[in-house]
N, C-alpha and C positions, 0 to 999 in steps of 0.2 A: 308749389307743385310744377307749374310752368317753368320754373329754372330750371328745376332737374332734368325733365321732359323734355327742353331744347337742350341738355346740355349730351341726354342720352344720344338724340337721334345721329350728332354726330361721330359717336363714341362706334356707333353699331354701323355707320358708314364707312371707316376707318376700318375697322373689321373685316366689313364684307371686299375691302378695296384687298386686302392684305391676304385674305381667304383663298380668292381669286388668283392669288399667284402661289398656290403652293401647291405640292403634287400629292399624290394620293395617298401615299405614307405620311405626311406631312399632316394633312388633313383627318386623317386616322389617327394622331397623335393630338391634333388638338381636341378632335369630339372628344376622345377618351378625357382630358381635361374639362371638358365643360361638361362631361356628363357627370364627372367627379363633382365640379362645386353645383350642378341640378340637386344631385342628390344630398350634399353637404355630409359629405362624410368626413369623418376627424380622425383621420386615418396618425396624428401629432397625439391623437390619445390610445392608440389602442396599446395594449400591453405590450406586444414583441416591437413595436416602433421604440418605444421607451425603455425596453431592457437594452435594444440595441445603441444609442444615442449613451447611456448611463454607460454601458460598455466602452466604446469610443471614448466618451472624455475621459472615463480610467484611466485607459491607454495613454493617451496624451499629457494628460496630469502623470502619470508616473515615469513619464518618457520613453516608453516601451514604444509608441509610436511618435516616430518624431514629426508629421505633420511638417505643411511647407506654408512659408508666411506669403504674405499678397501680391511682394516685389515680385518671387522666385514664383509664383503662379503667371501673373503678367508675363514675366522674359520667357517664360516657357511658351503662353499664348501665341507670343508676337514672332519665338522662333518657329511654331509652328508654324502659320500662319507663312512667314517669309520662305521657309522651306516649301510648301505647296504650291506656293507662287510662280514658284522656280522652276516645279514639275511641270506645272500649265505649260510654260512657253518651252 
């Protein structure tokens, strides 16, 4: 129990270091997330999550939707990314 219990305190420092710098939208977006795993909802079971997901991979499987693979996601991050850079300065 003493492992866990030093290994938490760190965990929840790290947290509150990272808490501290996010703005009030930010912040309102994480409670929303920890109020979701407080309550433990399985929001991966509920019926319209799973009709939707069973839908999608149709799509994909039958090539109606062509989906994009992890290279073309990356080069699109990174143009992104270099593109706002650009606006900054």
């Amino acid at each position: 129990m003493n492992t866990v219990m030093g290994a938490v305190k760190p965990l929840v420092k790290e947290i509150t270091h990272y808490l501290g710098r996010l703005n009030t939208e930010q912040q309102k977006a994480v409670l929303g997330v920890v109020k979701t795993f407080a309550r433990e909802e399985t929001w991966w079971n509920e019926k319209e999550y799973i009709e939707e997901m069973d839908r999608r991979f149709a799509e994909m499987e039958s090539g109606k939707e062509k989906g994009i693979t992890l290279d073309e996601l990356e080069a699109g991050a990174r143009q992104s990314y270099k593109s706002r850079k650009r606006k900054k300065q």
